[in-house]
KEMI-557649 format. One line per 4 residues: their letters; for each residue y, x, z of N, C-alpha, C. Coordinates in nm, 4 decimals, decimal comma, padded with zeros to 6 digits. Example, Ala and Ser with C-alpha at 12.3 -4.5 7.8 and 13.67 -1.06 7.14 Angstrom:
REM residues 2
AS	-00,5690:01,3190:00,7800:-00,4500:01,2300:00,7800:-00,3300:01,3200:00,7800 | -00,2250:01,2850:00,7080:-00,1060:01,3670:00,7140:00,0030:01,2900:00,7870
END
This chain:
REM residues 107
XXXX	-08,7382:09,4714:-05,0440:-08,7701:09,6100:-05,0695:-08,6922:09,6967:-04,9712 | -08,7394:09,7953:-04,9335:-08,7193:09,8575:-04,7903:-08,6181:09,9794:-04,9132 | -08,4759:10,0025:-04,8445:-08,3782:10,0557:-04,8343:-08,3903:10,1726:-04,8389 | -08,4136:10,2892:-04,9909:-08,4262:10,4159:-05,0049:-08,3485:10,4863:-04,9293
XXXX	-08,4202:10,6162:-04,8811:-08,3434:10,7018:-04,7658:-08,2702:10,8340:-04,8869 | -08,1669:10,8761:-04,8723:-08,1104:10,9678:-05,0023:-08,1227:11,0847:-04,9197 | -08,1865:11,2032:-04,9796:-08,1959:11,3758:-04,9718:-08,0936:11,4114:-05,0412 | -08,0545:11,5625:-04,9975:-07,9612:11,6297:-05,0793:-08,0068:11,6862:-05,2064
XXXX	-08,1538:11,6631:-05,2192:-08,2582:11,7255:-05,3365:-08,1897:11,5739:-05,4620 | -08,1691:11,4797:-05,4271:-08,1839:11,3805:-05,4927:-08,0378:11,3464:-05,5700 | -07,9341:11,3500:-05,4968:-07,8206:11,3295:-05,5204:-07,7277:11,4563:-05,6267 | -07,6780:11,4473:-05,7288:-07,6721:11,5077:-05,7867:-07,5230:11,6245:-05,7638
XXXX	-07,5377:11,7392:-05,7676:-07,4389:11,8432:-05,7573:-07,3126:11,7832:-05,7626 | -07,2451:11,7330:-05,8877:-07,1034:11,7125:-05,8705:-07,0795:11,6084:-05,7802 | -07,1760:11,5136:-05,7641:-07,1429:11,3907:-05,6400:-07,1224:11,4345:-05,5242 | -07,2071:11,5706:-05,5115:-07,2029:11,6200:-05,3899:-07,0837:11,7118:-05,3641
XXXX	-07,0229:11,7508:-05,4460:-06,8660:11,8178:-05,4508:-06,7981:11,6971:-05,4454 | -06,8068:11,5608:-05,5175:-06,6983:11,5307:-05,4814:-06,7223:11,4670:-05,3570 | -06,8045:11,4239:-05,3110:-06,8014:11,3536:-05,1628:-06,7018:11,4184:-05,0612 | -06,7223:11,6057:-05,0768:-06,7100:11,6910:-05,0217:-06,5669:11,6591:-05,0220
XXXX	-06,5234:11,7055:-05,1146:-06,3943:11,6849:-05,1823:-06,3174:11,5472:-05,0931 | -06,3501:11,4586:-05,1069:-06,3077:11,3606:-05,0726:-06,2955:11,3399:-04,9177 | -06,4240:11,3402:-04,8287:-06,4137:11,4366:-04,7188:-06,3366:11,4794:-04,6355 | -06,3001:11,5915:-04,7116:-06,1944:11,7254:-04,6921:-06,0585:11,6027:-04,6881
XXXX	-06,0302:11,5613:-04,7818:-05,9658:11,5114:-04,7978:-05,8616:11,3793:-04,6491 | -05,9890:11,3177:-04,6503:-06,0457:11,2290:-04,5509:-05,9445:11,2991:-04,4249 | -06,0289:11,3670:-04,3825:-05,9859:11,4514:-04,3087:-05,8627:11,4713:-04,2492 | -05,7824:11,5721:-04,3846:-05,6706:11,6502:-04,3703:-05,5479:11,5259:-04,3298
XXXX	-05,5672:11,3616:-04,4690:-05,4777:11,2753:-04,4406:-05,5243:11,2529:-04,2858 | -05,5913:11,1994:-04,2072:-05,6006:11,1549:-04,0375:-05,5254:11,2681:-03,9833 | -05,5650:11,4062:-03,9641:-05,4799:11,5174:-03,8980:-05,3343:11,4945:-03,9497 | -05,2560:11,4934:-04,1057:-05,1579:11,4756:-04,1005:-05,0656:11,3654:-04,0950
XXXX	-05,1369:11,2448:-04,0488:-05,0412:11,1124:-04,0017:-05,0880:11,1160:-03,8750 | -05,1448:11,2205:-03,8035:-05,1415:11,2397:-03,7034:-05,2495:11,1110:-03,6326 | -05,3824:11,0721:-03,6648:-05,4457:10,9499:-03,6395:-05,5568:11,0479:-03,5510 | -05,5290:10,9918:-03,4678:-05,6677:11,0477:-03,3346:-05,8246:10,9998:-03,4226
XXXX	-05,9026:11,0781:-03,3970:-06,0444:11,0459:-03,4433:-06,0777:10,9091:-03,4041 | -06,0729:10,9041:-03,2833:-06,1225:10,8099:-03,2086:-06,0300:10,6561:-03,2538 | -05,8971:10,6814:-03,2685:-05,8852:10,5666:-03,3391:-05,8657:10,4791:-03,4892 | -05,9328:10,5515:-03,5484:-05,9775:10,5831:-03,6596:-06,1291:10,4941:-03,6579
XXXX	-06,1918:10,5300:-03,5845:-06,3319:10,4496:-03,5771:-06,3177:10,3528:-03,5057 | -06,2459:10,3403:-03,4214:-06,1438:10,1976:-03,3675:-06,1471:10,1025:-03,4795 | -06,0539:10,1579:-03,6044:-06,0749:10,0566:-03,6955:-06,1156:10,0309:-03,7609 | -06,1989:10,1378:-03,8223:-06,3297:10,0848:-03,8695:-06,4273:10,0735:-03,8476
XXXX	-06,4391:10,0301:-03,7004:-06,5769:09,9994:-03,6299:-06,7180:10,0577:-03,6539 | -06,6649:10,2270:-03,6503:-06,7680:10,3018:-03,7200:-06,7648:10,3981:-03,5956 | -06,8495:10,4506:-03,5600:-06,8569:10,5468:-03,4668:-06,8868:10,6971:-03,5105 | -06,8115:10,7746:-03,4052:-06,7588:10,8728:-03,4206:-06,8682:10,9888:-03,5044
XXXX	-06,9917:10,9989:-03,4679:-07,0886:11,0814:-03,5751:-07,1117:11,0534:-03,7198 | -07,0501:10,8873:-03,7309:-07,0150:10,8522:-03,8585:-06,9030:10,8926:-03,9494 | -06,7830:10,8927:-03,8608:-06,6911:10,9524:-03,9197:-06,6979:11,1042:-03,9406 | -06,7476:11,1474:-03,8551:-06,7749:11,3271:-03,8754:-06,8759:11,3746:-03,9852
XXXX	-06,9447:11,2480:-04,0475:-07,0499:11,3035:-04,1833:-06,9347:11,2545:-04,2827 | -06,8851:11,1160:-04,2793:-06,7588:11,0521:-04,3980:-06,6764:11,2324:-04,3869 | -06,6609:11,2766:-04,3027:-06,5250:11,4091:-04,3144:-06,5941:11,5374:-04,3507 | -06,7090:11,5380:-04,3676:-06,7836:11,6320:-04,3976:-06,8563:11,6009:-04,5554
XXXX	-06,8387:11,4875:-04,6203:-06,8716:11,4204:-04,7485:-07,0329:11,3985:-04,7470 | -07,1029:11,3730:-04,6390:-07,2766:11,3122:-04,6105:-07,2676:11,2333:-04,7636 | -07,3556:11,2172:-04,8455:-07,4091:11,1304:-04,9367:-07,4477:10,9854:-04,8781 | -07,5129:11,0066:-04,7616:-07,5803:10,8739:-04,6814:-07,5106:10,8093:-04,6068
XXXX	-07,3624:10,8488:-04,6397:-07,2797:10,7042:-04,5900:-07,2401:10,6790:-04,6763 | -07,2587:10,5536:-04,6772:-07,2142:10,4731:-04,7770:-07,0811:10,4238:-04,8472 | -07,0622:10,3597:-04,9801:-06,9176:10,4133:-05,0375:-06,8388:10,3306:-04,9593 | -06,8655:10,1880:-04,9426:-06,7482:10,1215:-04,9099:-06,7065:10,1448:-04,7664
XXXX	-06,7581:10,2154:-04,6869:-06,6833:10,3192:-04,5718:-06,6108:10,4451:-04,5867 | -06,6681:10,5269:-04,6921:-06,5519:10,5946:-04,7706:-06,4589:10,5328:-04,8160 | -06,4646:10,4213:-04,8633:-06,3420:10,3203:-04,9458:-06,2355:10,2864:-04,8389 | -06,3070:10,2203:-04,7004:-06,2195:10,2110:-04,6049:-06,0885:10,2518:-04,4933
XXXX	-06,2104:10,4202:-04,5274:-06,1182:10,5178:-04,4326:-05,9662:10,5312:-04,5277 | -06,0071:10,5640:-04,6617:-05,9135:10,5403:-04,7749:-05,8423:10,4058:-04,7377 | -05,8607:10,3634:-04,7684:-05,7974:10,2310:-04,7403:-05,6706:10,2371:-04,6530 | -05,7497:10,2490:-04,5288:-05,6889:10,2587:-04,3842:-05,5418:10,3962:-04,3955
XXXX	-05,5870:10,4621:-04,4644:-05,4880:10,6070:-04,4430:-05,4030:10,5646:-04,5583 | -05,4359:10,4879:-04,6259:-05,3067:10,4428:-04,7690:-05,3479:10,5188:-04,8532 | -05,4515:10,5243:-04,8993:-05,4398:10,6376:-05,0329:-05,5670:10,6112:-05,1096 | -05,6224:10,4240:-05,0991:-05,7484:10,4481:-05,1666:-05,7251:10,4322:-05,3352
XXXX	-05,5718:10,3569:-05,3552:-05,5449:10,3198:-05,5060:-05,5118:10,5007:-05,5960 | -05,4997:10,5989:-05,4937:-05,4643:10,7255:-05,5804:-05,5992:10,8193:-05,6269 | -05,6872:10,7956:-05,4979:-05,8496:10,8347:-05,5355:-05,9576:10,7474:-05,5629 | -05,8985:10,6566:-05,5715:-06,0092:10,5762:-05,6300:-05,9658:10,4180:-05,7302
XXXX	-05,8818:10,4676:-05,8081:-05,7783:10,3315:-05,9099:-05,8672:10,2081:-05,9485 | -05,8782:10,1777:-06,0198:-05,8959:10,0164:-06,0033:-05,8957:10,0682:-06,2068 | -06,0450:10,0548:-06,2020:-06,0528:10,0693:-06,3486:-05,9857:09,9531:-06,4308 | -05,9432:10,0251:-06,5816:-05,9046:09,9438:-06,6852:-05,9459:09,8392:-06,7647
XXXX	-05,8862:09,7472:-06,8527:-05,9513:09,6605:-06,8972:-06,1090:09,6773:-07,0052 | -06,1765:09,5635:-07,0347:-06,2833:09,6143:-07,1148:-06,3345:09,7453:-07,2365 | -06,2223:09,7522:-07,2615:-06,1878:09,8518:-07,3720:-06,2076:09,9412:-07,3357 | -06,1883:10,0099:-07,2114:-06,1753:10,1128:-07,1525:-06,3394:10,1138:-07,1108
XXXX	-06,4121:10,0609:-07,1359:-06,5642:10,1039:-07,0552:-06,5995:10,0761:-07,2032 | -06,6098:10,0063:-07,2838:-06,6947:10,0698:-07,4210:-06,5911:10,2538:-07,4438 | -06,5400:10,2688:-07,4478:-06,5379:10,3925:-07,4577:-06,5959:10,4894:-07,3962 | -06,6323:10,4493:-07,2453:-06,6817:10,5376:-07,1375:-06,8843:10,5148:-07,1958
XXXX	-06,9351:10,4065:-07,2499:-06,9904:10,3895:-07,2654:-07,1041:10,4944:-07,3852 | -06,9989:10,4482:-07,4871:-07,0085:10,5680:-07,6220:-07,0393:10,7221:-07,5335 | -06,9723:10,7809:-07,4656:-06,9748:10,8819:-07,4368:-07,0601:10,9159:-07,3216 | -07,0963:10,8059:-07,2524:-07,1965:10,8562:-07,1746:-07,3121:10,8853:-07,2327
XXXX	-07,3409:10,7397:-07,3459:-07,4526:10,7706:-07,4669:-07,4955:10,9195:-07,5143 | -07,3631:10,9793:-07,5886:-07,3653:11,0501:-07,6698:-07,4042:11,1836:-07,5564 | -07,3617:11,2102:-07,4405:-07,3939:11,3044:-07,3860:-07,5646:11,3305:-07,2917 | -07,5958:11,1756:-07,2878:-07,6865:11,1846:-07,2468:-07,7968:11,2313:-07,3329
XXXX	-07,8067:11,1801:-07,4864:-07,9087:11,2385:-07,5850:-07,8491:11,3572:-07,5894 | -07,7383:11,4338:-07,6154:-07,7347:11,5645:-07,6082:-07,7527:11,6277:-07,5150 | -07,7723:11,6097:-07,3836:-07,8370:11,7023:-07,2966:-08,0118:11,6531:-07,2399 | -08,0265:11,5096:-07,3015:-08,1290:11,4878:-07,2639:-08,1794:11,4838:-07,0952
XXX	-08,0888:11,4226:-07,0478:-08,0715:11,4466:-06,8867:-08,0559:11,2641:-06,8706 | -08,1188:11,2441:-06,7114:-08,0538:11,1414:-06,6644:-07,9457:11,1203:-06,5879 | -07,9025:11,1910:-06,5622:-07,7583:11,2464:-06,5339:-07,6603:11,2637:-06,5521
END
């Protein structure tokens, strides 16, 4: 099956803040450890219009290159933790339930 292309019509508002968010983020850590653009995509063998949508929060790059740049700058365990044991997702579960019949959204 041929590989859906994602619109900004499609992707939903807060994903799109946080990409942003994250991004920004992206960003500010490379400028303040002082990491040249260019070698930055050095190591993650991503080229440079790639990294400029990852720093701008694009939806259509994909996570585990967001995960990387994280990675790479030391800071993917503070934005992105390493969920809890089982217990912890039946709870997330219940509540996704419960909010989804109350707003009646797939979302």
């Amino acid at each position: 099956m041929p590989k859906k292309n994602l619109t900004l019509n499609t992707v939903p508002t807060l994903v799109l803040e946080r990409l942003r968010i994250w991004g920004a983020f992206i960003r500010k850590q490379r400028i303040v450890q002082r990491i040249k653009a260019d070698d930055l995509c050095s190591r993650m063998s991503i080229s440079d219009a790639t990294l400029r949508r990852i720093e701008k929060g694009d939806p259509r790059v994909g996570v585990a290159t967001y995960f990387s740049a994280l990675y790479i700058l030391g800071v993917l365990d503070k934005l992105a933790p390493i969920l809890g044991d089982s217990s912890d997702f039946e709870s997330l579960n219940a509540r996704v339930r419960a909010t989804d019949l109350e707003n009646n959204n797939d979302f």
